[in-house]
C-alpha positions as CSV (number, residue, x, y, z in Angstrom):
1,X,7.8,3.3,2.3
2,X,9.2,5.3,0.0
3,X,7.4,3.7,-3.3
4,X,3.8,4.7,-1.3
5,X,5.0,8.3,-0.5
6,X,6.5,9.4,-4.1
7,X,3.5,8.5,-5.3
8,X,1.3,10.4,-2.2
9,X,0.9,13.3,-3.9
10,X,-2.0,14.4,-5.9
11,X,-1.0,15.3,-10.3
12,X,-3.2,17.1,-12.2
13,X,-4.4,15.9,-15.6
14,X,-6.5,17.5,-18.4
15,X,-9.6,15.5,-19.7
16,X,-12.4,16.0,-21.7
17,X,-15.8,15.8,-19.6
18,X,-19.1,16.5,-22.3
19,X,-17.2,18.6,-24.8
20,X,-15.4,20.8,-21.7
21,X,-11.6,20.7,-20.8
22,X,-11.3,20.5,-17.3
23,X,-8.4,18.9,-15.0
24,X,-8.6,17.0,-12.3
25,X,-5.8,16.4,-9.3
26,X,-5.6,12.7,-8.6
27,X,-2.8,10.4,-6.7
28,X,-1.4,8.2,-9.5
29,X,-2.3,4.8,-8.1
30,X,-6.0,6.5,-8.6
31,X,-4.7,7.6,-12.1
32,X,-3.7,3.7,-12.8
33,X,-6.3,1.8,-11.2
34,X,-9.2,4.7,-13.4
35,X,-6.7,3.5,-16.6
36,X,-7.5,-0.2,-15.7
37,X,-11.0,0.1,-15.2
38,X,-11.0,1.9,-18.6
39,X,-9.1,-0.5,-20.5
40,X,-11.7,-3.4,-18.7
41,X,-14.6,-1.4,-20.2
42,X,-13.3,-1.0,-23.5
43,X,-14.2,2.8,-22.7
44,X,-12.4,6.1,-22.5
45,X,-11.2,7.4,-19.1
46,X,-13.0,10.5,-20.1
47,X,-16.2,8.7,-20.4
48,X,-16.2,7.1,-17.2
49,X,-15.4,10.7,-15.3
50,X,-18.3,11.7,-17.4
51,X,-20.7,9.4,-15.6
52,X,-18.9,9.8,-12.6
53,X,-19.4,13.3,-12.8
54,X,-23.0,13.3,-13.5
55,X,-23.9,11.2,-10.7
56,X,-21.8,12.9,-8.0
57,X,-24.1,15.3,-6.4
58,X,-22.4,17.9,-3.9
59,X,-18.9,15.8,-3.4
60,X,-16.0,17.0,-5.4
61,X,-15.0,15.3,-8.2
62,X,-11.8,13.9,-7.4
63,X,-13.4,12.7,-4.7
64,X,-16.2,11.0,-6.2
65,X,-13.3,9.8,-8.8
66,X,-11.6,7.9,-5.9
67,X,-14.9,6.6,-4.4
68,X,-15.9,4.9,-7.7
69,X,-12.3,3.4,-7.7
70,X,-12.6,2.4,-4.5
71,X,-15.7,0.8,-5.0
72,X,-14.7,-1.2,-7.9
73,X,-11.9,-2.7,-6.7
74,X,-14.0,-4.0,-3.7
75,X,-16.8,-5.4,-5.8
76,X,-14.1,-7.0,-7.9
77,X,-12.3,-8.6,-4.5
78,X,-15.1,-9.4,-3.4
79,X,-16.4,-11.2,-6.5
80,X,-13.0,-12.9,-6.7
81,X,-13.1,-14.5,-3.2
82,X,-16.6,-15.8,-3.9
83,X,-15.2,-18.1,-6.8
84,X,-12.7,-19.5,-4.2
């Protein structure tokens, strides 16, 4: 269990959003999987908090930054057990 719970804890990193430095706390497997949806997009991690950011309403937006990961990764099991 230890490999989960080292990585448990939320880091802070400084981005980018529209022109203003801001940072954001996140776990790192949320830091990873945000990198890999990135680097599928061809886009910047900043642009995708961006968007994320713009369409978050009330929610925090680390929250709203796992909720989009979170979402992803199901669309993209999902699609994968479909071509079974």
């Amino acid at each position: 269990m230890t490999a989960l719970t080292d990585n448990a804890r939320p880091r802070k990193h400084s981005l980018n959003i529209a022109g203003h430095r801001t940072s954001i706390s996140l776990e790192d497997a949320f830091w990873t999987a945000l990198r890999e949806i990135a680097r599928e997009e061809q886009r910047p991690v900043g642009d995708i908090v961006a968007e994320i950011d713009g369409a978050r309403g009330a929610s925090g937006l680390s929250s709203a930054i796992r909720v989009y990961v979170l979402s992803r990764y199901r669309q993209k099991a999902t699609w994968q057990q479909g071509q079974r």
